[in-house]
N, C-alpha and C positions, 0 to 999 in steps of 0.2 A: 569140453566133455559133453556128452549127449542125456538128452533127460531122457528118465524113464518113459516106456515106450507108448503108454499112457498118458502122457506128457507132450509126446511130439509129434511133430506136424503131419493133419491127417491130409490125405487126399480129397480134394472134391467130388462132393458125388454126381454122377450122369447121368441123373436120370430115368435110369432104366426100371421096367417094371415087374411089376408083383408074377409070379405065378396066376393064372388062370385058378380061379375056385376057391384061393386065399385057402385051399389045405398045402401043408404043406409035410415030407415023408421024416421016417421017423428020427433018421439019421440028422435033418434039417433041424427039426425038432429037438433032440440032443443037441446040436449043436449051439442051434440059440440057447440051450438053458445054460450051459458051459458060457458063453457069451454073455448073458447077462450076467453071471456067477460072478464072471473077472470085471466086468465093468461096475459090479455094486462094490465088490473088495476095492478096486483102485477109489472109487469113492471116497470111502470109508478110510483108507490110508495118505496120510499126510504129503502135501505133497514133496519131491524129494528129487531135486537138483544136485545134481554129480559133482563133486569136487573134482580139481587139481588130479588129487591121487586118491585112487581106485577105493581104497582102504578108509579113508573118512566114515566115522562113526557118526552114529546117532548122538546131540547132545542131552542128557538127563537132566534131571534137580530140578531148578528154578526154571530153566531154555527145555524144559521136556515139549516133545512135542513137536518141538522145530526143528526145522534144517539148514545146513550151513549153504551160502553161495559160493561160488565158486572160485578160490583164490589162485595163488600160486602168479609165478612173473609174465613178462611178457610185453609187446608194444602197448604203449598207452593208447586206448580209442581217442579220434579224433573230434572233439565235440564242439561244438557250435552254438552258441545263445544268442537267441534273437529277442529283442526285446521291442514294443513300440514306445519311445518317449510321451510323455505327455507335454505339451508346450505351456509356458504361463498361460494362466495363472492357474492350470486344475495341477499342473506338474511344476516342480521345482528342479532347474537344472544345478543346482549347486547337490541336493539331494542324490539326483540321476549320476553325475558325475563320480560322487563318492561309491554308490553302487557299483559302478561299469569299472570302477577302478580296482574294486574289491573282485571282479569278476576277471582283469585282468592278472592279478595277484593270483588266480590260483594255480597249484603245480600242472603240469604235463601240457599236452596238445588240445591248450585252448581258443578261440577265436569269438567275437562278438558281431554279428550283424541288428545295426539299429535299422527298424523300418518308419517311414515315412521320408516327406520330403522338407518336415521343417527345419528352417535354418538353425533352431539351437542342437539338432540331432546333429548337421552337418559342423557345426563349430564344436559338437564334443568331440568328434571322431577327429576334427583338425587336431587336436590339444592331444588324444589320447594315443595318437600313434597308430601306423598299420595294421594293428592286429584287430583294429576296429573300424568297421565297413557302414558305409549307410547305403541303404535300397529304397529307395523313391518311388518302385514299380508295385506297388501295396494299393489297392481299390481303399476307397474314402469316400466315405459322406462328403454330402457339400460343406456341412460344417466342419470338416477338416477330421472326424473320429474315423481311423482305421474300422475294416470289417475283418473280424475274426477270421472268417472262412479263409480268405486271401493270405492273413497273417499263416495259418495254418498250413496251407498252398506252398508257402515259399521256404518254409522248413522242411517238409515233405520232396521238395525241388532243390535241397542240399544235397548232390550226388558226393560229393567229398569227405561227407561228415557219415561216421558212424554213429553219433550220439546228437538228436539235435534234444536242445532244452528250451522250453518258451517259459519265459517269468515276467513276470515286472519289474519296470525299470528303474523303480527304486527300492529294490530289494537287494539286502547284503548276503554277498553269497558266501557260504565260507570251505575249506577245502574240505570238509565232509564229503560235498557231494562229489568230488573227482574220485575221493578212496570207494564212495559207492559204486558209482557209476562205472570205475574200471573193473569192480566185481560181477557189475549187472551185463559187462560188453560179454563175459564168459560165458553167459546161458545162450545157448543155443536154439532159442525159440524167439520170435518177434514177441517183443514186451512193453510195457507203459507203468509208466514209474508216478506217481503224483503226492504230493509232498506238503502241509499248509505251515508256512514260517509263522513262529512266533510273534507278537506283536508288541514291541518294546515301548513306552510310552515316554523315557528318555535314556539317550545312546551319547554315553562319556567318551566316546573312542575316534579317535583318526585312523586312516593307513599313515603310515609313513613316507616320506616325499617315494621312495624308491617302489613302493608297494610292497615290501617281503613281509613287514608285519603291522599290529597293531600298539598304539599307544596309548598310555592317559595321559589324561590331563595334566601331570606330572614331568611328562615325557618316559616314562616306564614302559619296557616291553607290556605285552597282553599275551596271554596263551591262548589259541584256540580254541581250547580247553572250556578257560571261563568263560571265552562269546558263548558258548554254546551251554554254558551253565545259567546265563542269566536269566532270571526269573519271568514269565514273560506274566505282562498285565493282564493281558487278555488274546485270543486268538482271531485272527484277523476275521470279519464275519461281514462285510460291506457287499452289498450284491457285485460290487464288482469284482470281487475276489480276490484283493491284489496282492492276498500273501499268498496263493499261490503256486507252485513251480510244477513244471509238467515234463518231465522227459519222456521219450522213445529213440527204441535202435532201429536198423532198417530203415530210414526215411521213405524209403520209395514206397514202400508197401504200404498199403492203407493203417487206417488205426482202425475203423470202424465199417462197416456195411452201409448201404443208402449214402445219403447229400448232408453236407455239414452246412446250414443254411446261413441264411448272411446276417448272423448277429453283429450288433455293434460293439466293440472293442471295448470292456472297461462299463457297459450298461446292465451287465447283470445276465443272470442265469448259462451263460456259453460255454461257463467252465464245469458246472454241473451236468447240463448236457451231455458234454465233450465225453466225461467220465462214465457216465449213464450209459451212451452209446456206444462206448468201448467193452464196458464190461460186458451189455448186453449181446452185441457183435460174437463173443465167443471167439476173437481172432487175435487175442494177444493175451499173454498173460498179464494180469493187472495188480501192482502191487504199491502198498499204501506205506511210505518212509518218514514219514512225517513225525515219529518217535526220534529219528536220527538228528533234529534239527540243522539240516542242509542251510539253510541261510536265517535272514533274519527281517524283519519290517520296522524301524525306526518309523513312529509316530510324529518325533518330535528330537532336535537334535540339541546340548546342551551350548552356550555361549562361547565354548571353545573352537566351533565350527562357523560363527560369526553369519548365519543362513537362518533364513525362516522355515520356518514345514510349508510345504505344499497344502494348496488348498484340497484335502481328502474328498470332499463333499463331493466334489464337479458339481453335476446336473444330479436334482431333485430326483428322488426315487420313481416321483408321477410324471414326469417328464415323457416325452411321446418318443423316446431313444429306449427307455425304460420299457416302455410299452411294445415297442415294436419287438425285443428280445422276450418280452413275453408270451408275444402272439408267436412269434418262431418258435419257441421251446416246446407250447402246446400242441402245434398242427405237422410238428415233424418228429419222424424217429417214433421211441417207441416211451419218451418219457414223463406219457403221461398215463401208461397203463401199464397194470403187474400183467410181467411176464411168470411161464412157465419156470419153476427153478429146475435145474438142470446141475446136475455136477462138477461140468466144466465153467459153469460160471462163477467163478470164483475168483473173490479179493483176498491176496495174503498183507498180514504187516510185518512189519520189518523190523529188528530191533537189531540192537550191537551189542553182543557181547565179548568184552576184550577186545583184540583183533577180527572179530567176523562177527558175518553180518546172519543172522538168522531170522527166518522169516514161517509164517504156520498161518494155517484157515483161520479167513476171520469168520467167528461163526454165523453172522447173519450177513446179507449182504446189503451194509451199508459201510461206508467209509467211519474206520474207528472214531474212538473220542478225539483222536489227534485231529482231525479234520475238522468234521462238524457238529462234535459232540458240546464241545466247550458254549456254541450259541446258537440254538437250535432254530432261530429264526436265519441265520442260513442257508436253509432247506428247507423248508417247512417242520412238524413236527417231529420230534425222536430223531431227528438226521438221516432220516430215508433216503436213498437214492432213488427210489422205484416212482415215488409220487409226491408232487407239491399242489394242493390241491387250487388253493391261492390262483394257480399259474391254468392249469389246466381247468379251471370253469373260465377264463377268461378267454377264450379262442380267437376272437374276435376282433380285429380294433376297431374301434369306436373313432366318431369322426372328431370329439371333442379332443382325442387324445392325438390326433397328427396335426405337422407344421400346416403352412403358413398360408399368409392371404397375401395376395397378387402383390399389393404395394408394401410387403414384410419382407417379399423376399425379393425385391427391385433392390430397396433399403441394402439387403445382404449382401448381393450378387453382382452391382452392375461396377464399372471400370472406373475409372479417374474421370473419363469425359462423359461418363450417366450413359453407356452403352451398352447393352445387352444384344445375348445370341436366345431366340426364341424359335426351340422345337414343337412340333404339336403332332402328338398322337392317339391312337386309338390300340383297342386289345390286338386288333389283327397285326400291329406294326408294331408290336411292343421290344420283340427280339430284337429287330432294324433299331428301333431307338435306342436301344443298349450300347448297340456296336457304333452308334452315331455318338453316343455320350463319353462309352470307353476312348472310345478318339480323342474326344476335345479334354479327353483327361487327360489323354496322353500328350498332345500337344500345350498342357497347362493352360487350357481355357477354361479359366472360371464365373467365367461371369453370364453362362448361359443356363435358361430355367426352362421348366417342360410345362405345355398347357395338356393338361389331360380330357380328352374326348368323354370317356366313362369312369365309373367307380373302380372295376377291376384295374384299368391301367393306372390311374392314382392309386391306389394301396399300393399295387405293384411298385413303382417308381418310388414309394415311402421307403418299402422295404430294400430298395437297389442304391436307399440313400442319395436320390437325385433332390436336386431343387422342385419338385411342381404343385401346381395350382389346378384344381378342376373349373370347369367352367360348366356352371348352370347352364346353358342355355343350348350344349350339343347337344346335335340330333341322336335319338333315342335308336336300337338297332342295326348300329352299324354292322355291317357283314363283317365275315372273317375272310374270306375268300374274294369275294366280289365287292371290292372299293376303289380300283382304280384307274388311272383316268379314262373318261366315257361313260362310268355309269354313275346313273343315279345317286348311289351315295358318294361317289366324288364330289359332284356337285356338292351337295352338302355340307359336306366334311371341309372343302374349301372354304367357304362363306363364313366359316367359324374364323377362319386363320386373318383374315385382313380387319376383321371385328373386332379380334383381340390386341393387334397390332396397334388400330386406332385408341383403344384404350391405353395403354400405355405411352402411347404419344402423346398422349393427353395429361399423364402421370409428369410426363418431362423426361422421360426416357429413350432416346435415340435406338432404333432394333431394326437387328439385322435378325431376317426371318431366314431358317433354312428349314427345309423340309429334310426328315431322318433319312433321306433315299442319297442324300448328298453324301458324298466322300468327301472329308477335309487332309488333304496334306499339308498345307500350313492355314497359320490363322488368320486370314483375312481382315479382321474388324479391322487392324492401323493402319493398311492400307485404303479400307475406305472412308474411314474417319480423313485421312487426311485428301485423296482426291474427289471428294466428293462431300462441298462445301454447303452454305445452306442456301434451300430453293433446291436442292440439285438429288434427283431420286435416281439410285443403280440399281438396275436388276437381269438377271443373266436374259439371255436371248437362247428362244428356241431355232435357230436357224442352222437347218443342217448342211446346206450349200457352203461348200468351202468358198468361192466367190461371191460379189453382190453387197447388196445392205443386208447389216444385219436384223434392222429396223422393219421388217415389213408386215402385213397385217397380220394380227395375231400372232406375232413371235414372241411376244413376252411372257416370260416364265415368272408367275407368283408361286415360286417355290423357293425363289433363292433370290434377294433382295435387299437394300441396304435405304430406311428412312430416316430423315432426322425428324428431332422433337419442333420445329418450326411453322409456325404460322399457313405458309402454304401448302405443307408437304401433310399437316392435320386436313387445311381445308379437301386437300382432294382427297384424300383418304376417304372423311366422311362421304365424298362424291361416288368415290368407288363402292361403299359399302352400299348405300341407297342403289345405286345402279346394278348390283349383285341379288340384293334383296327382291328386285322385280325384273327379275332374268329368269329363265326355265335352263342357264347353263350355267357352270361352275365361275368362280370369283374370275379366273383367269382372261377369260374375254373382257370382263368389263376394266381389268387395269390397263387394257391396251386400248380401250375405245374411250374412253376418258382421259387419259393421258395424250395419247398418238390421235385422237379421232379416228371416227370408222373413215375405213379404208385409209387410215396413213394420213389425213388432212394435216395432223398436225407435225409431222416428221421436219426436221431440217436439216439433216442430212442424212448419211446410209447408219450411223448408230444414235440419231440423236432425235427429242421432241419435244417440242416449247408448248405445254399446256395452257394457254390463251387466258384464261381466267384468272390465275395466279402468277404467271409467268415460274411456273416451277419447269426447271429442265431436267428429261428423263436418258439417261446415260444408259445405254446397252451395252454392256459388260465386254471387255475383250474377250472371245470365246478359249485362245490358248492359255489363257488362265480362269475363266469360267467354262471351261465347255461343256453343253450338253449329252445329252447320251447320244444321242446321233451322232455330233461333231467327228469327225477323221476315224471312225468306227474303231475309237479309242477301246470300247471295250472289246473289243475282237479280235485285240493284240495279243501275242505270246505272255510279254510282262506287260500289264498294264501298266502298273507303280511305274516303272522304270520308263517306259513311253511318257506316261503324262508329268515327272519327272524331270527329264530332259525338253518337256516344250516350259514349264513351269509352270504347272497348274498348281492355284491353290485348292482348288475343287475338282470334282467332277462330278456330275450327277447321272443317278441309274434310272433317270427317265427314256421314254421313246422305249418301251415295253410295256407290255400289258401281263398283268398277273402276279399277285404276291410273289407266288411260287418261283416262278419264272424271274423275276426281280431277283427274291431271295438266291437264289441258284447261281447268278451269274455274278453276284457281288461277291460271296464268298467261294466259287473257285476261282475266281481272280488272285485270289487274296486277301481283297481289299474290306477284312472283316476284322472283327476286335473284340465279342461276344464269345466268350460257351456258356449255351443257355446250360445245359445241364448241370454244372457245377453254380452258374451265377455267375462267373467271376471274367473280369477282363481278362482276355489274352496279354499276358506280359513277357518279358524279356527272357523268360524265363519258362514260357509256358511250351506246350510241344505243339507251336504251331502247323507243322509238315502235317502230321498225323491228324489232328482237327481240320486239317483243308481238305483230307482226302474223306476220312470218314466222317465227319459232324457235319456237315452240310444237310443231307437226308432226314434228321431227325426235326429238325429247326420244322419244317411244313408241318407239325401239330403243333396244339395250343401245347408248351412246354411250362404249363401249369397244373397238369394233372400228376399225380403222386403215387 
């Protein structure tokens, strides 16, 4: 049934302009006053959702005031919960399980998607049957914490689902929300449902081996009824919010206007946000059920479930994950300044009376007591949704409040044999470093860290939840435009990168240096770890001649490179770095005149060269699995992927061009890209890749940091 017409979906407006003189004639005049007439009446009148049948009354008494949703039979909507586990020890899988089992139990057309890639996600989904899916293709912090935004992305990218729901994954759902939600699929308007479970502080109950119902401790059926009657102790109030539950219909359609920025999963303030920006949006109706008690929050589970509680706490409130969701909440959206009020912005609640669901203005616009009334530190004070002031004088983050130092996060990141993958960037390249990082996600490379050039590109890489470290001592003004190779600030920019290299060799760290301009199709480290023994340095070859050595003067690329932690592969390091240091050209000359000797003295044969002083041997990379940009004008191909593909390349690099621009251009309509800076978020398996190839390329050539 259709809502009233006050109610439904307006058209966008065009644009178009004012009359000339801003008078306007009398008939215009009459008519806007009629038009404001109707628009302060519908205000002013409650709002009012069409039942089933035509004839549906107003309810009086106690329900005055409110209106019914919309009942009556029909297909059950198809809904979908997606949830991200939390792995030991901040999440308890014995917990998770009893939730996801409760979530299977409910009636009609249900379905569960767990996101992430850890393996207790994947051994619940083994135990719990088909109807339960794991997605691995979720953006992550290095430390392993899903990003909101992605998590959001991939319910939104449910084309099959009429109803998606995001909760927490140890939240007990119970069938409340199906009887809802099949009432909420009948309004005819895109909506958002948000719901805060009670917080039980102990839970006497099982499912049952079959899941149809609940037990006691007894073995006694449980009624629905009394889940939802239990007392709760208190209302879940943890910045992370995990009691929780959020539905919307329409997946595809947005929730909100503007970028849902990249909070971290479970750190606080995203689901305030989320809500903040939906109401404000004016693009869905927003309604508050959390009177209904849809599920429930088990604090702590009693001896009959033979399981501990999860540790609630995770990560400290001052924790720099904490911080970084504060600093997001502040400098995006609109939630840290009162908006105009407007008529259509409006929260209703929801209550049940008997069989139906009735729902009325809630008079201010904040989420009722059910939400965030019960603990006001929640939200800041009174339970405002409009302003937390706490958050919004904090804009900024501070350097005390982000990770880690060089050898914290060697410590965190590097492989079984102490090997690491070391990116180095600068703000002009920060996009390119995205799509170089989305990569070695996607290929489950973890053990690579980023050295950051500036301050901007460190915060930046904070907040993309990358591994990096800044380094004191780069050069000051790097261009946006003009960095690359030949000029001046190449040079530069270069000298930082085999500087850093030598540090960490020196840590005892074995690293393989790529530059972000590199494509990885697979992952290289095991194979060079195992050909390339110690004393023994690879690094790809500039050689564009398909015949010949590939060894000859000044063909060696420091851009793609593989050193151990050893004796002689430190001493020429420090050789190259002093030899760099009193050069007027970039680092690249001097690892080939050091290494090879000028003009090739030291070559011994067409890929190979014995450094005299060390006897360290430098291995020239096979080009059909290293080749440069030049090589067999691989980029020039129809399909590239498919070309370098079929010779097996684990690489290919977008050198041998000059120009960010020009760079940027030819890597992503290749393909061969993994970034939408616009949204943040990795390209996933799920993303509309075609349509970002053809149109988001263009945008990428500005700083994709303005707002």
């Amino acid at each position: 049934m259709q809502l009233p017409s006050h109610h439904r979906r307006v058209a966008p407006r065009r644009g178009g302009r004012r009359a000339r003189g801003g008078v306007a004639d009398p008939a215009s005049r009459l008519a806007g006053c009629l038009l404001l007439f109707l628009a302060l009446a519908a205000a002013a009148a409650v709002l009012c959702l069409s039942s089933s049948s035509s004839s549906r009354r107003h309810h009086e008494g106690a329900g005055g005031g409110r209106e019914t949703l919309p009942g009556g039979s029909g297909a059950a909507p198809r809904v979908t919960i997606f949830a991200a586990p939390r792995p030991p020890p901040e999440g308890s899988p014995a917990r998770q399980e009893l939730a996801v089992r409760s979530w299977l139990a409910l009636p009609g057309n249900v379905s569960v998607v767990l996101l992430g890639a850890h393996a207790s996600s994947l051994a619940l989904a083994g135990r719990l049957g088909r109807r339960v899916t794991v997605d691995a293709a979720i953006d992550s912090a290095f430390t392993g914490t899903p990003f909101f935004h992605s998590m959001v992305a991939r319910a939104q990218a449910a084309s099959d689902s009429h109803i998606c729901v995001l909760v927490d994954a140890e939240i007990i759902l119970l069938p409340e929300i199906v009887n809802a939600l099949a009432h909420f699929s009948k309004v005819d308007r895109d909506w958002f449902l948000v719901a805060m479970s009670p917080n039980i502080t102990e839970f006497h109950y099982k499912l049952a081996d079959n899941g149809s119902h609940w037990l006691q401790a007894d073995g006694k059926k449980v009624s629905f009824k009394k889940l939802q009657e239990i007392p709760a102790d208190k209302w879940t109030s943890e910045s992370s919010d995990r009691g929780l539950i959020v539905a919307w219909n329409s997946p595809s359609s947005p929730l909100h206007a503007g970028v849902l920025p990249s909070f971290l999963y479970g750190r606080g303030e995203h689901n305030w946000w989320l809500i903040h920006e939906v109401l404000s949006s004016d693009m869905r109706l927003v309604f508050d059920a959390s009177s209904l008690v849809l599920g429930l929050y088990p604090e702590s589970f009693s001896s009959m479930h033979d399981m501990s509680s999860s540790k609630n706490d995770g990560l400290p409130a001052g924790s720099w994950q904490y911080s970084v969701n504060r600093h997001l909440a502040a400098i995006y959206g609109s939630y840290c300044y009162r908006l105009l009020r407007r008529h259509s912005t409006v929260l209703h609640k929801v209550v049940k009376q008997s069989e139906d669901y009735m729902f009325s203005k809630a008079k201010e616009l904040t989420l009722s007591d059910f939400v965030i009334g019960k603990e006001q530190r929640a939200h800041g004070e009174g339970g405002s949704l409009w302003r937390n002031e706490s958050i919004c004088l904090s804009g900024h983050l501070h350097s005390s409040d982000l990770p880690y130092s060089l050898s914290r996060l060697l410590e965190l990141t590097a492989d079984k044999n102490r090997s690491i993958v070391l990116g180095v960037a600068g703000v002009s390249y920060r996009d390119m470093l995205m799509s170089w990082a989305c990569r070695l996600r996607h290929l489950r490379v973890t053990n690579f860290i980023v050295c950051a050039l500036d301050h901007e590109t460190y915060e930046f890489s904070v907040l993309q939840g990358l591994p990096v470290f800044r380094d004191p001592l780069s050069p000051k003004n790097v261009s946006f435009d003009d960095c690359h190779f030949g000029t001046k600030c190449f040079q530069q920019v270069t000298k930082v990168k085999s500087r850093i290299v030598l540090e960490i060799l020196k840590l005892g760290y074995n690293v393989l240096l790529s530059d972000v301009d590199v494509y990885w199709f697979d992952n290289p480290v095991p194979l060079m770890y195992s050909l390339l023994g110690p004393a023994t340095f690879g690094a790809q070859s500039d050689e564009y001649s398909d015949t010949g050595p590939i060894n000859l003067p000044r063909r060696l690329n420091s851009g793609f490179y593989f050193a151990r932690s050893d004796n002689a592969t430190i001493t020429v390091m420090q050789m190259i770095v002093k030899h760099a240091s009193n050069s007027g050209l970039s680092e690249q000359p001097s690892f080939y005149d050091v290494m090879c000797g000028k003009n090739g003295t030291n070559r011994i044969s067409g890929d190979r060269c014995l450094e005299p002083a060390t006897n360290l041997t430098v291995v020239f990379l096979n080009r059909d699995l290293f080749p440069n940009g030049a090589y067999k004008g691989l980029w020039e191909k129809h399909d590239v992927q498919s070309t370098c593909m079929e010779l097996g390349c684990f690489i290919l690099h977008n050198n041998w061009i000059n120009g960010r621009k020009k760079k940027l251009q030819r890597q992503m309509s290749s393909g061969l890209w993994d970034y939408d800076p616009s949204s943040r978020l990795c390209l996933q398996s799920w993303s509309d890749r075609g349509s970002f190839r053809l149109t988001g390329r263009f945008h990428l050539f500005e700083d994709t940091d303005k707002q």
